[in-house]
N, C-alpha and C positions, 0 to 999 in steps of 0.2 A: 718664536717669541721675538719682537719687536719693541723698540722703543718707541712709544707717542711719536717724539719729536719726529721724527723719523717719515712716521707711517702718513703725517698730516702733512710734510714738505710737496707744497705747489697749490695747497688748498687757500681761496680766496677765504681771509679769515680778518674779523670785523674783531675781537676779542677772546683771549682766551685766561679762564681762572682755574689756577694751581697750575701745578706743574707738568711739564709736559715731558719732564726726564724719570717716566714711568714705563713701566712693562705692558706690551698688548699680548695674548696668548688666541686671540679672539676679534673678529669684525661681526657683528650681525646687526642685522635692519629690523627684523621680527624680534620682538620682544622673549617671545618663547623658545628662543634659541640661545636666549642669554644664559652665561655661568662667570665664575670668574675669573677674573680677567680680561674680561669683555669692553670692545667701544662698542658703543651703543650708538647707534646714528638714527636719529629721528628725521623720517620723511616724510612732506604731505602729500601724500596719495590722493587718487581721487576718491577714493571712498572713506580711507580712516588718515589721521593726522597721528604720525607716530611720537608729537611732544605730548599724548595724551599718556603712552605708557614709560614716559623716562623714572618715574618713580617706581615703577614694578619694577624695570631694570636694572636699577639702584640695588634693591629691593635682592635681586637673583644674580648681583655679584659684578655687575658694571661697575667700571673706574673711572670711564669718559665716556663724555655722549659730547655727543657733536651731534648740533641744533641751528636753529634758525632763529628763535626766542631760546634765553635762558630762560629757567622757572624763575618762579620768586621766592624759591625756599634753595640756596644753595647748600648742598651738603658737603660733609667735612670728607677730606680723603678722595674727593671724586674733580676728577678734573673737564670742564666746560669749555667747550671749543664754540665760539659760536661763529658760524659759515654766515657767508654772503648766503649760499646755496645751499642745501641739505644733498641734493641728490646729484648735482655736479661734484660736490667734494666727498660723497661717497664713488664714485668711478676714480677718481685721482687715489683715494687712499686704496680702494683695493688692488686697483696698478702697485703700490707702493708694498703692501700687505706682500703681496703675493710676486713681489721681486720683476714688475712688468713682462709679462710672459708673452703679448701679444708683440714684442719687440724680438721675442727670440723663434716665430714663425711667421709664413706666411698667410696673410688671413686675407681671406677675399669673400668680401657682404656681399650680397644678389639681395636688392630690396623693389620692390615693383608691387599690384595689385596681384595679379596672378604671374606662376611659371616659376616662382622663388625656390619650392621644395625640388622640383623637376630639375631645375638648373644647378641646386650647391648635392642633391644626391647623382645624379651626372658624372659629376666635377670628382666628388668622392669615389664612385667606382671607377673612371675613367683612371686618376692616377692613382688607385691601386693596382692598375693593370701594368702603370708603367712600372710598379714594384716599390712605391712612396708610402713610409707611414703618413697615414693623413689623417684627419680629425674632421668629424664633422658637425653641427649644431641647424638643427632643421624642426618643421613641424612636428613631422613624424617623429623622429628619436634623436638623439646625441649620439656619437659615436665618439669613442676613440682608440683608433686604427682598426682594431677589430671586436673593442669591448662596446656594448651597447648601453646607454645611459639613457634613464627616463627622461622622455623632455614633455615638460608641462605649459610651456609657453613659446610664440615662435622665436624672441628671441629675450634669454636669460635675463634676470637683475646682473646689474655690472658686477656683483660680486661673486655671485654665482658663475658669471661668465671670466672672468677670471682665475677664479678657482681649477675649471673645465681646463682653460689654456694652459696654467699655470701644469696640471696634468696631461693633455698632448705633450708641451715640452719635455715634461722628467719622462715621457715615454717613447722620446726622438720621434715626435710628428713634424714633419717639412711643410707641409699644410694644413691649413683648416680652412672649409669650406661651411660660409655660415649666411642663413635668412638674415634681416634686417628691416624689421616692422616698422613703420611709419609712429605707431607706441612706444617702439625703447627709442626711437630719436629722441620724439616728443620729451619723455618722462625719463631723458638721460642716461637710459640704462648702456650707453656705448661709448659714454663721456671717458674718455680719457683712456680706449681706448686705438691701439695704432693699426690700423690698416694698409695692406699693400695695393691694395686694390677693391673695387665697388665696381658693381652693374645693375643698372635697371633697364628693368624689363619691359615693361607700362604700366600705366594709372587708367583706373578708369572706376564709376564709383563704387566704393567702399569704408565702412568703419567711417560715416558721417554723425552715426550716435554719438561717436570720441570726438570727432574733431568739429564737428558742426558744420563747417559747409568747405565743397570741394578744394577751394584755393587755400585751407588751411591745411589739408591733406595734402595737396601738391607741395607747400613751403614744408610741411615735415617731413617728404620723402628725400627733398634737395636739401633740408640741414644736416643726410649725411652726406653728401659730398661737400658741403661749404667745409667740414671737419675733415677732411682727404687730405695728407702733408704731401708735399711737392714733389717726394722721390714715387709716388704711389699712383696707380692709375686707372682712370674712370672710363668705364666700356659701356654706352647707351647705346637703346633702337633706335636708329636715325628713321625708321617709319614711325615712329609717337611726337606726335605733335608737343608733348611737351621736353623730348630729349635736351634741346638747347637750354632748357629754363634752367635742367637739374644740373646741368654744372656749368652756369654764365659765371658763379661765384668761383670755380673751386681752383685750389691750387695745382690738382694733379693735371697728368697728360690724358688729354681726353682720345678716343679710340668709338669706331662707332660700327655698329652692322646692321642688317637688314637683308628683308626679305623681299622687298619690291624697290626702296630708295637705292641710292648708288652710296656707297659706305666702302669704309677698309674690309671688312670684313661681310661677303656679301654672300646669299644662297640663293639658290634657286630652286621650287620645286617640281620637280619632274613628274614623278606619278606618287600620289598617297593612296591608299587601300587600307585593307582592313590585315594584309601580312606587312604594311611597315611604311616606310618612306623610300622615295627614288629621290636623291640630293643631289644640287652642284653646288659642292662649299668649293669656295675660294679657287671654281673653276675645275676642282678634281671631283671627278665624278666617285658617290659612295651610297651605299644601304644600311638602313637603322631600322631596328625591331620599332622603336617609336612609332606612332600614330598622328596623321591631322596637322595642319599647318602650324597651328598653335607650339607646335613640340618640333618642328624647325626651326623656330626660334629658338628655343632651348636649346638643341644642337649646335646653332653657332655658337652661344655662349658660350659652353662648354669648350668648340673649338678654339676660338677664338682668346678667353682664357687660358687655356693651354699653351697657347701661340704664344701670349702677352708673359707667361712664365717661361717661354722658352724653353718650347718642348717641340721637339721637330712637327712639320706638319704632315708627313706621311705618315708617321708612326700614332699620331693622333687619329687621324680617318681612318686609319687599323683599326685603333683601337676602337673607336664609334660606334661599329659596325657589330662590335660583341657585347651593346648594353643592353639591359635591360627596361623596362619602364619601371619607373619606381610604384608602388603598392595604392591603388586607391586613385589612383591616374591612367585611365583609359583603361582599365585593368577588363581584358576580357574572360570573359565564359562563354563556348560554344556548347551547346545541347545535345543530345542524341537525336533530336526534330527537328536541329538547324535551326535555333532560336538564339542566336546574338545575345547575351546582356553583358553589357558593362557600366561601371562602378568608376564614376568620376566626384573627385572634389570638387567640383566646379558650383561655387556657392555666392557668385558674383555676375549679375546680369553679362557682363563683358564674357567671362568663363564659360557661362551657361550656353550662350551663344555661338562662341568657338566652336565650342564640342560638337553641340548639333547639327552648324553649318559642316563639319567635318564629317559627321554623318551624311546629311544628308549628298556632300560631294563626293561619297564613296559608296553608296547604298544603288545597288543595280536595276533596281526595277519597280517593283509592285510592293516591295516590302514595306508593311506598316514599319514607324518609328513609334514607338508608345513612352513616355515619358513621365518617371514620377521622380517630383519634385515638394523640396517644404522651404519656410527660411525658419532661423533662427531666432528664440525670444531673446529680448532685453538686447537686440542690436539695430540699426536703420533699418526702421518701419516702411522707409521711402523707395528702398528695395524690391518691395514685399510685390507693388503690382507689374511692375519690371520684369519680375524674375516670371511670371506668368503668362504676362503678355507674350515674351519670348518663347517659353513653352508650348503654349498654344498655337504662337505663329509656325513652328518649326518641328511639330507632329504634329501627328494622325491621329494619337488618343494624350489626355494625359491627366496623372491622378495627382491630384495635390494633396500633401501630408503636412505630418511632423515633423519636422530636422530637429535640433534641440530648444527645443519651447521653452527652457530654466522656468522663468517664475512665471511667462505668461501662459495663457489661455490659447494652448494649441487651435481653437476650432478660431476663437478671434486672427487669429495669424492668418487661417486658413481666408478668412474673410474680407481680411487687407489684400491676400494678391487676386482674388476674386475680380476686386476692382479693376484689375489691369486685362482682366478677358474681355475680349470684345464677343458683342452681341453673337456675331456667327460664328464661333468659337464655341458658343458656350455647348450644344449639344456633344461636343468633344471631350467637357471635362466633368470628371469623378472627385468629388472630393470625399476623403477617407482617413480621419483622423490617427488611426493605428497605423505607424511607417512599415510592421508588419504585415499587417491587412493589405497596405495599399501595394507593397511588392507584392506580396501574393496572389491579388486581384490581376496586377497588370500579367505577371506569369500566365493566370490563369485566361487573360485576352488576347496573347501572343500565339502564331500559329509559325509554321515551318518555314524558315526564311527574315523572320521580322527578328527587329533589333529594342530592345528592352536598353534604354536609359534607366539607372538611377544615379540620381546628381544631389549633392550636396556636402555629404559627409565621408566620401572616398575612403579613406586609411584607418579613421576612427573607428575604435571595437568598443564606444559606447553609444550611451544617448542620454542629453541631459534633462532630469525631469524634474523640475522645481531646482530645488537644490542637488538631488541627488543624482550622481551617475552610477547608470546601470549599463550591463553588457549588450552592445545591439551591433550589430557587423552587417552591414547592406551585402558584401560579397559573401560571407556563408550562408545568407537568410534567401538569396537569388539563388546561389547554386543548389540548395539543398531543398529549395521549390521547385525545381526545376528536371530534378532526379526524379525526385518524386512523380512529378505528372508526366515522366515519362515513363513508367510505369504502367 
């Protein structure tokens, strides 16, 4: 329990009515989470306007709402905060709420288009090898140190994320290693949180449904580093063209690596195959279960992060050498007829392309590369013949599906990346509405030696259909076609 006055100290505030030397027992943003003693903080989202339910809030026991409009009905007993911002001054109040937690760890954002999961789950196994409680917040799951926490978004509402930190600390985490979407910049959700350090990885397009076009994408991945304080420090690929834009602004100490440019922190790759990588980080030669170029990048992060927390660097390339790839990221399955499939998230033309180029520089001979692939509904459509183009450029066969269609019309999705097949392409591709059908099919056109892609959905054990999610796993649905026809 907290006092108002308190909870709201640093928040930009235009007006406030009644009193503020009141008891909080409660912060929530969703209505349906209100009881009492609740502040109620109304935000405008992009779908719903949370000043529409300050009255139900009232209603389930709110005492203060902090808004951006009052109503025009003020009610007795409730006290009215009203913000410059709704969602800036909820990040400051749950800093406040929750006794600023990200001040009493070390928190390091990895935000980029792709490589973000790969890099903060890394980072997380890496220094639990050094024997660090750590914490982590990612695609996949939330952890902390060793408990698992559902994650529903790549990166939490600030109060939720708060809350997470506010729990690493009461359970001595030295670390937390967390994504940072180009979304909770946008929409605040990391306002007034403290960072010790940020990395990006690259850009390249994505999520232009949200932001509408590229350069607004690029200024929201660099407004988090313009919010980087001066003791904290920013690690970009000096091989992406846009590294210097993302911190021309920032205050911290900037650090940079790569894979081909000349950087502090630089790799080399020697040989990739399909048992790992041959590395020369920072000149010391080392081996990683990892896969493909794309995830040498990821490795310097990783090391190089480690470096930047001052963590020796032999004892780090030790450690390298014993991780794992995280779930749903190159994740392979070999066959009893020598049939390759693996199960990447790579849902981003740029992504898409890595992979396969990474195939195709590690595939020895004759082996077809067969490829099934979908996009997603209700996100950039502009994707859609992109992501096909590439597939058809880069196999042998390839089936186009469903990835998660929510409210649209799988077979129209199927018909937007259509567009992007060229004419002599086209007797290459299947197109196969059922994401099970279309692994099954491709299973079924593999022979002994060939490598089965399926890309999009990596790690997820659903699929979204209209509204509803249902249980769908690309990696149980491939391996367990796969037993089967061998049989």
């Amino acid at each position: 329990m907290k006092l108002l006055k308190d909870i709201i100290y640093g928040v930009r505030i235009e007006e406030v009515v009644g009193s503020t030397n009141i008891a909080i027992e409660y912060v929530a943003y969703d209505s349906r989470k209100v009881g009492k003693f609740t502040m109620f903080v109304a935000l405008k989202g992009t779908q719903v306007d949370g000043h529409e339910f300050i009255d139900k809030a009232i209603a389930l026991g709110a005492v203060s709402i902090v808004c951006e409009e009052l109503p025009a009905e003020i009610k007795e007993g409730v006290t009215y905060v009203k913000a410059v911002n709704s969602s800036t001054a909820l990040g400051i109040i749950a800093a406040n709420f929750h006794d600023h937690p990200s001040e009493g760890i070390k928190l390091i954002g990895v935000t980029g288009t792709n490589g973000k999961t790969t890099s903060v789950t890394l980072l997380y196994d890496l220094f639990r090898l050094f024997g660090e409680k750590v914490g982590l917040i990612s695609t996949v799951v939330n952890k902390i140190h060793n408990e698992e926490v559902e994650s529903t978004h790549t990166t939490p509402n600030v109060l939720d994320l708060n809350e997470l930190l506010s729990r690493m600390v009461e359970r001595g985490c030295k670390y937390c290693f967390m994504e940072v979407s180009s979304h909770a910049v946008h929409q605040h959700r990391v306002h007034g949180v403290k960072f010790s350090g940020a990395v990006f990885t690259n850009i390249s397009r994505d999520h232009l449904d949200y932001h509408g076009t590229f350069d607004a994408y690029i200024a929201a991945k660099k407004g988090f580093f313009d919010m980087l304080p001066a003791d904290a420090f920013a690690l970009v690929n000096a091989d992406q063209t846009h590294a210097e834009t993302m911190v021309q602004d920032t205050k911290a100490k900037v650090h940079t690596y790569s894979v081909t440019s000349p950087s502090e922190f630089k790799t080399k790759v020697i040989e990739n195959s399909f048992q790992g990588l041959h590395l020369m980080i920072d000149n010391m030669d080392t081996h990683m279960k990892l896969i493909g170029d794309f995830n040498a990048y990821n490795a310097t992060v990783a090391y190089a992060v480690a470096v930047l927390l001052k963590k020796d660097k032999l004892e780090v390339l030790a450690a390298l050498t014993r991780l794992e790839p995280p779930a749903g990221r190159f994740q392979q399955y070999a066959s009893e007829t020598g049939i390759t499939a693996i199960v990447d998230y790579a849902h981003t033309p740029d992504a898409l392309e890595n992979v396969l180029k990474t195939i195709k520089n590690i595939r020895k001979g004759n082996e077809m590369v067969i490829t099934v692939v979908g996009c997603g509904g209700d996100r950039d459509k502009g994707k859609r013949p992109v992501m096909a183009e590439i597939a058809t450029r880069l196999s042998d066969q390839v089936v186009l599906t469903s990835d998660n269609p929510r409210t649209e019309d799988p077979d129209l999705i199927i018909e937007d990346m259509k567009e992007g097949v060229a004419a002599e392409n086209t007797p290459k591709v299947l197109a196969i509405t059922s994401r099970r059908e279309a692994i099954n099919t491709a299973c079924a056109l593999a022979h002994g030696g060939d490598i089965l892609l399926i890309a999009g959905k990596g790690h997820e054990d659903y699929q979204i259909l209209g509204t509803e999610k249902v249980h769908f796993d690309d990696y149980e649905i491939v391996t367990e076609t796969l037993k089967k026809l061998n049989k």
